[in-house]
C-alpha positions as CSV (number, residue, x, y, z in Angstrom):
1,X,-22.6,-10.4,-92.5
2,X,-21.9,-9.2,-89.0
3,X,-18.4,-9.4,-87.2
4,X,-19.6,-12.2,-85.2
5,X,-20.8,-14.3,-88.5
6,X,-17.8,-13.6,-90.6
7,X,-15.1,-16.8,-90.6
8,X,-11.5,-17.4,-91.0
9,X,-9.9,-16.9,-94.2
10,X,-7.6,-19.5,-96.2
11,X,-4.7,-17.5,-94.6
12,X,-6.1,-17.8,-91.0
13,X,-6.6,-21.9,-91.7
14,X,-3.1,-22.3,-92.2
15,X,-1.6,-19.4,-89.8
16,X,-4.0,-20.5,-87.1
17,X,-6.4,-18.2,-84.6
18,X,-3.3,-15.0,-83.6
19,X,-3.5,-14.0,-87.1
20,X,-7.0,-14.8,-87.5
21,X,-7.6,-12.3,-84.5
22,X,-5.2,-9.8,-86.1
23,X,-7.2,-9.8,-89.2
24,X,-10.3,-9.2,-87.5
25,X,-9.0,-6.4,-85.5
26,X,-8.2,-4.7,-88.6
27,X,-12.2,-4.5,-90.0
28,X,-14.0,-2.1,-89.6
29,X,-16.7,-2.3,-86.3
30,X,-20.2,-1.2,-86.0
31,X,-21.4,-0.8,-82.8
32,X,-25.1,-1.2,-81.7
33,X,-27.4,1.6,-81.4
34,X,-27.5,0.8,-77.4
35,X,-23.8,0.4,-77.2
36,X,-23.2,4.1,-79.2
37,X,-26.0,5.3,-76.8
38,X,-24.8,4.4,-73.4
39,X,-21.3,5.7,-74.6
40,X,-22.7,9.1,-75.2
41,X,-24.9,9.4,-72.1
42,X,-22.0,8.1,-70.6
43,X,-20.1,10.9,-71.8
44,X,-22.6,14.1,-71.0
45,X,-23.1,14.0,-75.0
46,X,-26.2,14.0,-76.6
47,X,-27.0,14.1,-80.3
48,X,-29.3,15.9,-82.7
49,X,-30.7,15.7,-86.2
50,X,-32.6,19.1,-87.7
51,X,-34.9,18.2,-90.9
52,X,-34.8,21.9,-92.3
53,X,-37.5,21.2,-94.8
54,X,-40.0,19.8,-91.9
55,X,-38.3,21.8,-89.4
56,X,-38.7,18.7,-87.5
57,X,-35.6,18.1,-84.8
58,X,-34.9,14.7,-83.4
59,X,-32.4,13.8,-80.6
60,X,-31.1,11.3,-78.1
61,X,-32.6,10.9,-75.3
62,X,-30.3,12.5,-72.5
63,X,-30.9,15.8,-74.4
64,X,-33.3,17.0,-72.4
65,X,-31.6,16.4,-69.3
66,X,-28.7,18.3,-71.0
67,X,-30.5,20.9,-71.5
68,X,-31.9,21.3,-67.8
69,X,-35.5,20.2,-69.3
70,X,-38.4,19.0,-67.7
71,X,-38.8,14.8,-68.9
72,X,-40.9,14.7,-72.2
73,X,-40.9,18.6,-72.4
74,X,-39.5,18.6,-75.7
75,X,-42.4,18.6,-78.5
76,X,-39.8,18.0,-81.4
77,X,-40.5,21.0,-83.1
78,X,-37.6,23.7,-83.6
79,X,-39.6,26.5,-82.0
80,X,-39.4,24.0,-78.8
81,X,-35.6,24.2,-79.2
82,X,-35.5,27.9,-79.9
83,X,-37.6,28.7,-76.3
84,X,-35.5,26.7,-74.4
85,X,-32.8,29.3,-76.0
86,X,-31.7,32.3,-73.2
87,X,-33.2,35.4,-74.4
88,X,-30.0,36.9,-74.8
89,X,-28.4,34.0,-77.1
90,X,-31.1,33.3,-79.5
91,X,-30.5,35.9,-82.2
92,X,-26.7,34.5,-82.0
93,X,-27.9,30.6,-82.3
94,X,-30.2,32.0,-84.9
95,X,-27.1,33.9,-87.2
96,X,-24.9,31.2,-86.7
97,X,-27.3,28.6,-87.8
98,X,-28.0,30.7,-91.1
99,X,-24.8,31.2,-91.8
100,X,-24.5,27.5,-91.8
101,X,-27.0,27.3,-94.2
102,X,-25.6,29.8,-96.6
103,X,-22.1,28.0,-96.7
104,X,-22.3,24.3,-95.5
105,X,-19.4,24.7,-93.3
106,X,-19.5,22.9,-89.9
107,X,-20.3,25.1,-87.0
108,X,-19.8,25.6,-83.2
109,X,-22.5,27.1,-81.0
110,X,-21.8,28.3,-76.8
111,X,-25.4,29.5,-75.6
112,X,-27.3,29.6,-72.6
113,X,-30.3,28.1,-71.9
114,X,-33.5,29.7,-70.5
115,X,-34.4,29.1,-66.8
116,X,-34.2,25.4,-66.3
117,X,-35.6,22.9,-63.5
118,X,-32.9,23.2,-61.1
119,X,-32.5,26.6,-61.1
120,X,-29.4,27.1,-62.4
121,X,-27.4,28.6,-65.5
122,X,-26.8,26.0,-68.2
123,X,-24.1,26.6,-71.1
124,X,-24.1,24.5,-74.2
125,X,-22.0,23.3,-76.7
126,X,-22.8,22.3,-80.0
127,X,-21.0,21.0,-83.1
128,X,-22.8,20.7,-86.4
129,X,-22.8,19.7,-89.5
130,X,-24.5,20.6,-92.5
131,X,-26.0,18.5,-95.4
132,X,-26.0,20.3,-99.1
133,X,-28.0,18.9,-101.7
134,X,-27.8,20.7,-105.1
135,X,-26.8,23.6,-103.2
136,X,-29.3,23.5,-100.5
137,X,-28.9,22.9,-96.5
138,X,-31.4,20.0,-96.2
139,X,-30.3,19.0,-92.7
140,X,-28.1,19.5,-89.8
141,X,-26.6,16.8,-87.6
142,X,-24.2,16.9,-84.5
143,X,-23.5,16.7,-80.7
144,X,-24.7,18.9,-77.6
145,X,-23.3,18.6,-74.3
146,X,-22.9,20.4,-70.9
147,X,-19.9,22.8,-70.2
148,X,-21.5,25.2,-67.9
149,X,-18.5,23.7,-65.0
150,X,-15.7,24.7,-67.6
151,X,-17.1,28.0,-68.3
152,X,-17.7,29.2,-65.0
153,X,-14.2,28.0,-64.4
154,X,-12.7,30.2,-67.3
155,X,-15.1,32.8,-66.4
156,X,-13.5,33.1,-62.5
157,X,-10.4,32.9,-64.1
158,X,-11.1,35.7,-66.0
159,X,-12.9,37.7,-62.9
160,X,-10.1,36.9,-60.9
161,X,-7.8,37.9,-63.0
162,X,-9.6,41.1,-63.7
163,X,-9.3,42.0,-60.0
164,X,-6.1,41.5,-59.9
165,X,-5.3,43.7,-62.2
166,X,-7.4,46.0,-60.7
167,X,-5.6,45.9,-57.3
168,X,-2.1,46.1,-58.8
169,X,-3.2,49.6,-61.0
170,X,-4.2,50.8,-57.8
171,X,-1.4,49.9,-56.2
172,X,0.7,51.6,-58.4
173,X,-1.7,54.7,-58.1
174,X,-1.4,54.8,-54.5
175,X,1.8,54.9,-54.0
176,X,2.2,58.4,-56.5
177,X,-1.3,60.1,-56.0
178,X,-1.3,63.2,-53.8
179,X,-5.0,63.9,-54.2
180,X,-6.2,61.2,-51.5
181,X,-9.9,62.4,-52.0
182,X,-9.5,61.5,-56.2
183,X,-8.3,58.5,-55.4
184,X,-11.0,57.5,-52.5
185,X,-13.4,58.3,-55.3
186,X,-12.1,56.8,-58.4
187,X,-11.4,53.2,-55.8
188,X,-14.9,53.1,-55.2
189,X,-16.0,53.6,-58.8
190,X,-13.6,50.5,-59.8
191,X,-14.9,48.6,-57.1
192,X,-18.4,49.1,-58.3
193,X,-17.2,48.2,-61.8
194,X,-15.4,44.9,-60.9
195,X,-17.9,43.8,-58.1
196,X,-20.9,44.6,-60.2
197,X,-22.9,46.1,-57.6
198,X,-24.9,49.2,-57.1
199,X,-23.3,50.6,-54.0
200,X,-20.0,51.1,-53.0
201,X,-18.9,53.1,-50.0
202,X,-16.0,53.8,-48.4
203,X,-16.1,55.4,-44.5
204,X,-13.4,57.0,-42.5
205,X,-13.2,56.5,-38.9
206,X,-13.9,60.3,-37.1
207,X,-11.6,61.4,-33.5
208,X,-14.0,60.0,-31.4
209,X,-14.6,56.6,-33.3
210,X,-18.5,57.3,-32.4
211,X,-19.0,58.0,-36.2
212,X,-17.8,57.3,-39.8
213,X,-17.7,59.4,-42.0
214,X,-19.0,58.9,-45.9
215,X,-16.2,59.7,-47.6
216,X,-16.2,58.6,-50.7
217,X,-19.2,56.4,-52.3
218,X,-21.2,55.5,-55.7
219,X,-25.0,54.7,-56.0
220,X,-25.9,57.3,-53.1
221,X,-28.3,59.6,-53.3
222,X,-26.9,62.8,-54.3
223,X,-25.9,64.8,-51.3
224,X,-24.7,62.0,-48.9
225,X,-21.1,61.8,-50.0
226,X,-18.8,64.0,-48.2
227,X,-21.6,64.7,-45.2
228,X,-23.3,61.4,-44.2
229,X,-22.2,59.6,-41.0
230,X,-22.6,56.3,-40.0
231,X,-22.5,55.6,-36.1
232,X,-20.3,52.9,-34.5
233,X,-22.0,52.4,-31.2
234,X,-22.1,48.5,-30.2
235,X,-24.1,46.7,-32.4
236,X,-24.3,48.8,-35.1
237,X,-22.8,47.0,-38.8
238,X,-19.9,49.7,-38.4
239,X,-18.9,48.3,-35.0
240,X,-19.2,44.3,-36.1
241,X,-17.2,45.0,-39.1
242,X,-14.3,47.4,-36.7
243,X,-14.3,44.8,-34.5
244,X,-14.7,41.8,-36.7
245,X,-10.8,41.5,-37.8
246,X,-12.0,40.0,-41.4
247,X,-14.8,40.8,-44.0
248,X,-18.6,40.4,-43.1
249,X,-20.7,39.3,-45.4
250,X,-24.1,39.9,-45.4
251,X,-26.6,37.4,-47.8
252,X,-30.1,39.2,-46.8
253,X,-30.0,42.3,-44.9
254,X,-33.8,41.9,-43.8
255,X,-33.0,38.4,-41.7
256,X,-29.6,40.0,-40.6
257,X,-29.1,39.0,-36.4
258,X,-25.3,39.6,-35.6
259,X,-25.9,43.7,-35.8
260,X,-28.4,46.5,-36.5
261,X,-28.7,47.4,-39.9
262,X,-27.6,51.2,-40.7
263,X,-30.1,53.1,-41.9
264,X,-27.9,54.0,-44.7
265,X,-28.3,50.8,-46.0
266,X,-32.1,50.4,-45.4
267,X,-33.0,53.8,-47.1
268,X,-31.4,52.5,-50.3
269,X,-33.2,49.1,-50.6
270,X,-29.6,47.2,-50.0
271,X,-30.3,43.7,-49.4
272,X,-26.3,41.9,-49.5
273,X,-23.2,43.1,-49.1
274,X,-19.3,42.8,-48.1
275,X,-17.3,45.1,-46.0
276,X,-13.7,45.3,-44.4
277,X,-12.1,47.3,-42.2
278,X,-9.3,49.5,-43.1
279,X,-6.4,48.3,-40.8
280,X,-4.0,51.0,-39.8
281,X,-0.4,49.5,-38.9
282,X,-0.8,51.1,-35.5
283,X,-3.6,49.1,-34.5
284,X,-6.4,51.8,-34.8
285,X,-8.5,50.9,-37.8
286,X,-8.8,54.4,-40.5
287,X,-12.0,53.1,-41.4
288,X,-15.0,50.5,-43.1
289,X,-14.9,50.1,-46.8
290,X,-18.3,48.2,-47.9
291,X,-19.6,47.0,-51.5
292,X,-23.4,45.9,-51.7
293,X,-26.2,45.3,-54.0
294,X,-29.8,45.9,-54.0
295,X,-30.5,42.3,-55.4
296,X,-29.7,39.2,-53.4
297,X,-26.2,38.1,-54.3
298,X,-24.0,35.3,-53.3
299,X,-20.3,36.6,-52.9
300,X,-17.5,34.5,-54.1
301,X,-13.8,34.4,-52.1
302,X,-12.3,35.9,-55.1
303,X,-14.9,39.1,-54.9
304,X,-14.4,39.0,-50.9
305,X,-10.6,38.6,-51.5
306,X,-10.7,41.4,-53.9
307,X,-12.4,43.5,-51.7
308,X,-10.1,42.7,-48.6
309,X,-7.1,43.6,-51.1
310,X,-8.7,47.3,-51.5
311,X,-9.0,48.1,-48.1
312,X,-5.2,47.2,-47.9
313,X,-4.5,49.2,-50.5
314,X,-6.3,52.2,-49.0
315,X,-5.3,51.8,-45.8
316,X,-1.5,51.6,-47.7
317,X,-2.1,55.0,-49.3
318,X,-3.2,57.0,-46.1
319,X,-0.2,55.5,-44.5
320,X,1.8,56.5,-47.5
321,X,0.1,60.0,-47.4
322,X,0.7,60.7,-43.6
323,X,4.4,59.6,-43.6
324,X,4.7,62.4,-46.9
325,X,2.7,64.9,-44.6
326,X,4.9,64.0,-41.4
327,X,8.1,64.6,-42.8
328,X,6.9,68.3,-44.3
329,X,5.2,68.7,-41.1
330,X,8.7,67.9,-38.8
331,X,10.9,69.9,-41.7
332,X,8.3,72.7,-40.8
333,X,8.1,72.4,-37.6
334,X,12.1,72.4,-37.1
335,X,11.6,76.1,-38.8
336,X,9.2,77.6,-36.9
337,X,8.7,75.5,-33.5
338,X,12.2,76.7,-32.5
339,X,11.5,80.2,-32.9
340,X,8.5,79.6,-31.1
341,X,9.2,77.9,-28.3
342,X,11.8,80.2,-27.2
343,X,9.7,83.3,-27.5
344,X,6.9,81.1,-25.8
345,X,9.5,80.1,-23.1
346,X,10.5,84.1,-22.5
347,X,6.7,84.6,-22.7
348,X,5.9,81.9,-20.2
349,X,8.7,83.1,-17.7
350,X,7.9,86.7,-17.7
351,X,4.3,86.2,-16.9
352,X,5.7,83.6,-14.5
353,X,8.0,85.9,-12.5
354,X,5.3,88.7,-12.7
355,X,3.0,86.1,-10.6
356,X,5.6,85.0,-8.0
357,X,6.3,85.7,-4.3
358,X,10.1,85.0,-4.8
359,X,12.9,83.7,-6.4
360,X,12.1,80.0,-4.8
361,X,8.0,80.9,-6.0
362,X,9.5,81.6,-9.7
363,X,11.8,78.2,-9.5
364,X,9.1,75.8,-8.8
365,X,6.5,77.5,-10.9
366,X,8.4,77.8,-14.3
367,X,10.0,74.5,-14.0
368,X,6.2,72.6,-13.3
369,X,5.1,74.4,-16.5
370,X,7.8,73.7,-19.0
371,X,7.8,70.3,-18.1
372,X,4.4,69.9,-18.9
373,X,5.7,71.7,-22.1
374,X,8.6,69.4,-22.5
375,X,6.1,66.0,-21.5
376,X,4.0,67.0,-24.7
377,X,6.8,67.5,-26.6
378,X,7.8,64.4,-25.6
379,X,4.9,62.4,-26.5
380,X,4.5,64.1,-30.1
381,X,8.3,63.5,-30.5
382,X,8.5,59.8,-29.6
383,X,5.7,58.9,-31.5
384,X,7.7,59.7,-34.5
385,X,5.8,63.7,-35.4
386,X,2.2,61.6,-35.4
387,X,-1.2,62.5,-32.9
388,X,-0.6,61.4,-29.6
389,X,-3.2,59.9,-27.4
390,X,-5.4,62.0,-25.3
391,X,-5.5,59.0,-21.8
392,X,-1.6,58.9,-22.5
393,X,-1.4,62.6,-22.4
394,X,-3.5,62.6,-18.5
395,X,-1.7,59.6,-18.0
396,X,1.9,61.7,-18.0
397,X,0.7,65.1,-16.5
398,X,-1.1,63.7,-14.2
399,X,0.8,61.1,-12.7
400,X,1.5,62.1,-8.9
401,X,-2.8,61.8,-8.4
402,X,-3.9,59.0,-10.4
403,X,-5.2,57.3,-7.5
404,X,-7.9,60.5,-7.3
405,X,-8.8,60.9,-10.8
406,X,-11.7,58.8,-12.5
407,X,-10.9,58.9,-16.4
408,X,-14.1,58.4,-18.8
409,X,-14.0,58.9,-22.7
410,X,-13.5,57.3,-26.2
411,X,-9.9,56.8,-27.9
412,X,-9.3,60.5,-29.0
413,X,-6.2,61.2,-30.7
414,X,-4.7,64.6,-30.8
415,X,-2.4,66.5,-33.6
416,X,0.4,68.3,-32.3
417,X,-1.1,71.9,-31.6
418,X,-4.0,70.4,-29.7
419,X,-1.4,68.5,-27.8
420,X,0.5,71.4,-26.6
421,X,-2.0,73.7,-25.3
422,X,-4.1,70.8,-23.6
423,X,-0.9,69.9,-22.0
424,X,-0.5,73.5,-20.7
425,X,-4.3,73.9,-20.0
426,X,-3.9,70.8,-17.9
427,X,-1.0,71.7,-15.9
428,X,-2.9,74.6,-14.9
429,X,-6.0,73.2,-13.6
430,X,-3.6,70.5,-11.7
431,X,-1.8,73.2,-10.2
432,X,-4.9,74.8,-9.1
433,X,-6.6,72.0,-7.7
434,X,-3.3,70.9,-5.4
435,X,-3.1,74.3,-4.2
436,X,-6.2,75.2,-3.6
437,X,-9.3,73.0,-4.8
438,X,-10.1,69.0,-4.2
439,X,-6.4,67.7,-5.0
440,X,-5.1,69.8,-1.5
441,X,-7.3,67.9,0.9
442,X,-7.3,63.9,1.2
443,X,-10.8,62.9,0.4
444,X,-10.8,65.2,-2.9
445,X,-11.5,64.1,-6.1
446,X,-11.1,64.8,-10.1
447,X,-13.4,63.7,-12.9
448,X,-12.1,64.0,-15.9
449,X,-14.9,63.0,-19.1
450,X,-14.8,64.3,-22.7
451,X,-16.5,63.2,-26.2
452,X,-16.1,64.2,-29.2
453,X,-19.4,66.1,-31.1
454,X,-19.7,68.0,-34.1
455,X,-20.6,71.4,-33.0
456,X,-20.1,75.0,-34.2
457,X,-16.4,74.8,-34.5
458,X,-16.6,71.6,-36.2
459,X,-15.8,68.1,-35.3
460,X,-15.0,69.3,-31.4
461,X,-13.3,67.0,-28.4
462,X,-15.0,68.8,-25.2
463,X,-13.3,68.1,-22.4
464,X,-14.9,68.4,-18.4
465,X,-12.8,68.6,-15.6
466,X,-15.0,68.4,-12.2
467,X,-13.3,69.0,-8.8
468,X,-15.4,67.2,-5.9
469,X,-15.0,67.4,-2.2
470,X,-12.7,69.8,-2.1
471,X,-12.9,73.0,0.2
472,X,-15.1,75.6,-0.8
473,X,-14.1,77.8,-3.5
474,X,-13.4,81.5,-2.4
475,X,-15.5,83.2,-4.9
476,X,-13.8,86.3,-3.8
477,X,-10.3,84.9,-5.1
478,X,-8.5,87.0,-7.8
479,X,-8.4,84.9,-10.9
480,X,-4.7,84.0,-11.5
481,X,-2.1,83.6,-14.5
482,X,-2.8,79.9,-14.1
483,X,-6.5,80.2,-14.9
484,X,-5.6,83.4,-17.7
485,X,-3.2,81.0,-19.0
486,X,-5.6,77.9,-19.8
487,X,-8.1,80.8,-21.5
488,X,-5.4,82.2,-23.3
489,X,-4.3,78.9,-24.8
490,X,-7.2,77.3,-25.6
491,X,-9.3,80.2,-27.0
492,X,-6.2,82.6,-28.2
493,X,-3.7,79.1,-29.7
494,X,-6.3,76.7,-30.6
495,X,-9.8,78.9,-31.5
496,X,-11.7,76.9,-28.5
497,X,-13.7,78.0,-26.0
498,X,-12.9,77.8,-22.2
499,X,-15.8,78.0,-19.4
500,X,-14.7,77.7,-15.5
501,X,-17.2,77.8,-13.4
502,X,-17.4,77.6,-9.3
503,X,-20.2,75.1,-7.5
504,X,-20.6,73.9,-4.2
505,X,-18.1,70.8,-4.5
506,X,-15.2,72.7,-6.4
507,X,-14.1,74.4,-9.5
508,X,-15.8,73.2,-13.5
509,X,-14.2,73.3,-16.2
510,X,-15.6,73.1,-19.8
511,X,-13.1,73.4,-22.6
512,X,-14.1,72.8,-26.3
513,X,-10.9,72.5,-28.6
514,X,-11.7,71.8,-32.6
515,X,-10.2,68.9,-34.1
516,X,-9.2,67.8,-37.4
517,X,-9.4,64.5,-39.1
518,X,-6.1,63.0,-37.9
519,X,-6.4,59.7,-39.3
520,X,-7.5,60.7,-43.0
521,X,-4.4,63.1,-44.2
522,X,-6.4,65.3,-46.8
523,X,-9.4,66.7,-46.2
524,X,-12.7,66.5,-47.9
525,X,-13.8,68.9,-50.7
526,X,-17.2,69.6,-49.2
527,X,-17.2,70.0,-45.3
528,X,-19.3,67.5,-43.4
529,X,-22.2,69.3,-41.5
530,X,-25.4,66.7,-41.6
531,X,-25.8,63.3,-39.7
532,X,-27.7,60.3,-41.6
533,X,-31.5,60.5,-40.6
């Protein structure tokens, strides 16, 4: 007798319907087979009944859409549920299972399934439980449902977490390791390992910023590391990424319309990527650290996050690394510089005095050319021992004429022995030209231009100064201390080359003074000599 057929009791006739009701409460309730069904589908859950002896399997009908299925798919055989089974989980579903066999014991199964009809990774769970007879597993019953959303979410969890951890050991390792170079390379080995990707590079930002260098990298062919440069010209990746102020991320390099793609990228079949700038805290950027695959990839925020975090850290550790270097450079400097620039003061006056008309001739000359001293000084000083900027460096010794001088050239910065003898070199050639070139006459004119090239000497800034419509040079006119002075201090001091030549519309200039990596303190193991194809 149903629920619905079964009466009141002699209690309930004399209590009345409450405790009629309460006594009905208390029985025991069957629900239909629709009810129990629309309660499971309701609930994502589907169920499932394996005959072991027919190896026949039977289940509800949301199953298949559980499962990611195709409608009527399902052939009810177990070899239908074992191909729907990842590749990579069946010989787990498969032990478990047996194992269930052997001892009866309820089970609990998290698998994948194979590729589905949307596409997309499907993780089950299933509960079983066995039925013995005599011994013998005759049959397994119990619930499937889909969990893939809670396993992705414990999965990021554990990713992000992961990265974290990541950032904070380097963190720590940055703020103790003297070996920059080790640690450039060991960063982009973890980065590799935590982003899962095949390529990882990290670029440092040349005097010049034309170029990048590869500094450090994994995945590249052998080779590139250490001598590989990347160019920065406008509408290159480099630039877009310098000038972005956040990461770029690139889904399909091949459809890519906001930049040219390097050919760095292209000769290694990359097709996504992320990449960051490495933010200085003076506003110039040290760099471009990138992570990318050869496969399409979708990056998450915690893998662009993590990413972002890195190039902190990096840029945390040269920043770390220069102010160690700049306080044994001042220390040493304070040892030596004094020395020096007394002798160099003697030096500077002797030669002065030899080259003078008069007492008034020795005055004006010496003072001019240790305030060009004292101006460099001052810039290298100010700036706290750190590379001063070549336009600021014009700028100051070349003040009084501004209004004749046309400046053209890329943001060079200059360590403090470059800064000295260019400051001296420049005096010179200003003194020169107000005597007796384009800076004496009204209508004359100074072109300054430089760039910075790799060259024999290196990474080199050369530097033109062009005199134009000025009178015409006396070929005839004894070369002076001034113009002895900017050979001896570029070629002797700084292992540059001077040229000075005389045309038609006033004196030439070519100096070539080698530079040194400024930005990056530590250089690299092998010395870069070969652009990127």
């Amino acid at each position: 007798m149903t629920i619905a057929e079964r009466g009141p009791t002699k209690s309930n006739e004399h209590s009345g319907t409450g405790d009629a009701a309460r006594q009905d409460a208390r029985q025991p309730f069957f629900p239909d087979a629709r009810v129990v069904e629309a309660a499971l589908t309701g609930a994502g859950i589907g169920v499932w009944s394996w005959d072991i002896a027919s190896n026949r399997l039977t289940w509800s009908s949301n199953m298949e859409g559980i499962r990611g299925m195709a409608a009527g798919s399902f052939d009810g055989t177990f070899a239908s549920f074992e191909n729907n089974l990842h590749p990579q989980d069946r010989a787990q579903v498969n032990a478990v299972l047996e194992q269930g066999k052997r001892s009866g014991a309820p089970f609990r199964l998290l698998y994948r399934v194979a590729t589905n009809t949307d596409g997309q990774v499907r993780w089950i769970e299933t509960r079983g439980t066995v039925v013995m007879e005599n011994g013998q597993a005759v049959r397994m019953f119990g619930t499937a449902r889909d969990v893939s959303t809670r396993v992705q979410l414990h999965r990021e969890l554990q990713l992000r977490a992961g990265q974290q951890e990541a950032v904070a050991r380097l963190g720590e390792r940055a703020l103790i390791e003297t070996d920059l170079q080790a640690f450039f390379d060991d960063t982009a080995k973890i980065i590799a390992q935590i982003l899962d990707v095949e390529f990882v590079k990290i670029l440092e930002l040349v005097p010049g910023d034309a170029e990048l260098l590869l500094r450090a990298g994994v995945g590249w062919k052998p080779g590139l590391v250490g001598r590989a440069h990347v160019s920065t010209v406008r509408g290159s990746q480099a630039s877009f990424t310098l000038a972005s102020g956040g990461p770029v991320i690139v889904e399909n390099l091949a459809t890519e319309t906001r930049f040219e793609s390097p050919t760095l990228l292209h000769e290694h079949g990359v097709v996504a990527g992320i990449s960051c700038s490495i933010a200085g805290r003076d506003g110039r950027a040290y760099g471009v650290v990138g992570a990318h695959s050869a496969k399409p990839r979708k990056f998450s925020e915690s893998d662009v996050s993590f990413l972002c975090a890195v190039s902190n850290v990096i840029a945390g550790a040269i920043q770390r690394r220069h102010l160690d270097q700049r306080q044994e450079l001042m220390i040493r400097e304070l040892r030596h510089r004094s020395g020096n620039l007394f002798s160099q003061l003697l030096a500077l006056f002797a030669q002065t005095a030899k080259n003078s008309k008069n007492l008034a001739d020795l005055v004006t000359k010496y003072e001019a050319r240790v305030l060009a001293l004292a101006n460099a000084h001052r810039l290298i000083t100010e700036g706290g021992w750190k590379s001063a900027s070549l336009m600021e460096l014009l700028n100051t010794l070349l003040a009084p004429y501004l209004d004749r001088i046309t400046f053209t050239g890329p943001n060079v910065f200059l360590e403090a022995d470059p800064t000295f003898g260019l400051s001296m070199a420049i005096h010179e050639l200003t003194t020169n030209a107000s005597k007796h070139g384009s800076l004496s006459t009204r209508a004359g004119r100074v072109e300054v231009t430089w760039q910075v090239q790799r060259t024999d000497l290196g990474l080199t800034l050369l530097l033109n100064w062009k005199e134009r419509d000025g009178p015409t040079p006396k070929r005839s006119r004894r070369t002076g201390f001034g113009s002895r002075l900017v050979t001896m201090v570029i070629e002797r001091q700084l292992n540059g080359a001077a040229r000075m030549t005389y045309g038609p519309g006033g004196l030439d200039v070519e100096l070539s003074v080698p530079l040194t990596h400024e930005r990056w303190p530590g250089g690299m193991r092998q010395t870069p000599a070969a652009d990127l194809p």
